[in-house]
N, C-alpha and C positions, 0 to 999 in steps of 0.2 A: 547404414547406421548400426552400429556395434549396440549390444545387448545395455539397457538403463544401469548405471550402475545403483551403487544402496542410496546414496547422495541427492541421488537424480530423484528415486522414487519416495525420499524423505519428502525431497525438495516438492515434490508435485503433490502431496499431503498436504504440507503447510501451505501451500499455495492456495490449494481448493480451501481450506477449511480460515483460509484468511479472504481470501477472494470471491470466492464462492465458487461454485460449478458453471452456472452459466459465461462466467467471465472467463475461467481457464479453457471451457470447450470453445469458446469463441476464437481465445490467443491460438488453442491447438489449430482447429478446422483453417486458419489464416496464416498460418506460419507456410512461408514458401523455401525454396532453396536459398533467396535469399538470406532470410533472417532467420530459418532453420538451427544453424550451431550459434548463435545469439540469444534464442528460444532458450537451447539445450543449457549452455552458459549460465542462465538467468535461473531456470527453475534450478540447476545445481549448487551454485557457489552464492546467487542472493538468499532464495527459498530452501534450498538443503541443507547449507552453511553460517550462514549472517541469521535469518530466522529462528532454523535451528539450535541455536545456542545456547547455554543452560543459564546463561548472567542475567536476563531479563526476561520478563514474563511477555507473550503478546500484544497486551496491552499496551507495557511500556515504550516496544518496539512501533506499534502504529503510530504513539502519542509523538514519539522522535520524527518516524517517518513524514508525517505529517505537519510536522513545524519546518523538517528540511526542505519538502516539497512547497509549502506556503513560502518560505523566503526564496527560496527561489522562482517562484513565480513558475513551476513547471504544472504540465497539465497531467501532471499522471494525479496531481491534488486529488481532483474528484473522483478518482477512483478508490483511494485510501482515505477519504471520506465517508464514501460510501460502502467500507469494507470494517468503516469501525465497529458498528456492530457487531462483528463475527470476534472482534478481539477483547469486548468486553470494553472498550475505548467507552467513557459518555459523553456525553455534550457538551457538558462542565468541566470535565478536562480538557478535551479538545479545543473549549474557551480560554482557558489558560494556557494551552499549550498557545496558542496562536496570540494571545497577550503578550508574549513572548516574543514569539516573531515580531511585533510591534517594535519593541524595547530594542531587539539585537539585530533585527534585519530593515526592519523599516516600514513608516503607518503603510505606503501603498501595499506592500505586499502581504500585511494582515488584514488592509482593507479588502482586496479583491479575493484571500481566502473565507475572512466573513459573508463576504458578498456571495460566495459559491456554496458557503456551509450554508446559509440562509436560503438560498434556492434549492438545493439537496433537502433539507428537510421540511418545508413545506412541500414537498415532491410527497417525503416519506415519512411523515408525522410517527411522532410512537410503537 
């Protein structure tokens, strides 16, 4: 593997400090040869580049992430759920943001991320 470049090492800042540590040491410690330049791929051009951008704040970027993951009914949801907090994301947006999903993507797929925000934070009250 050739040396991180600056991209890479953005990317893995914004990663931790949206994710957290325990989540990116866990993607690290599990990255195999397979999924290895996927890994690499993902912290540099999602987390070093799309993250990194100077048009929108954190925040606004979870609130987005978050309504694309709910309409599509993908499971990475609970992660960027659970990562709102790091982005300053609240509740109350995230209720809107997924009122949304309702209206443009559809009730099932704001029902089952309800459903999931609703078990994530009785998990993790206040």
């Amino acid at each position: 593997m050739s040396e991180p470049s600056e991209k890479h090492e953005t990317g893995m800042t914004i990663r931790r400090q949206v994710l957290g540590d325990d989540h990116v040491d866990r993607a690290v410690a599990n990255t195999s040869e397979i999924d290895r330049d996927f890994q690499e791929w993902i912290t540099t051009n999602v987390w070093g580049d799309l993250w990194a951008r100077p048009g929108l704040e954190p925040r606004d970027r979870s609130l987005i992430t978050i309504a694309l993951l709910a309409a599509a009914s993908n499971e990475e949801l609970e992660l960027h759920l659970r990562a709102a907090h790091n982005t300053g994301a609240t509740r109350e947006e995230i209720v809107e943001a997924l009122l949304h999903v309702a209206v443009y993507a559809g009730v099932p797929a704001a029902n089952g991320a309800f459903r999931l925000m609703k078990q994530i934070y009785e998990e993790e009250p206040d």
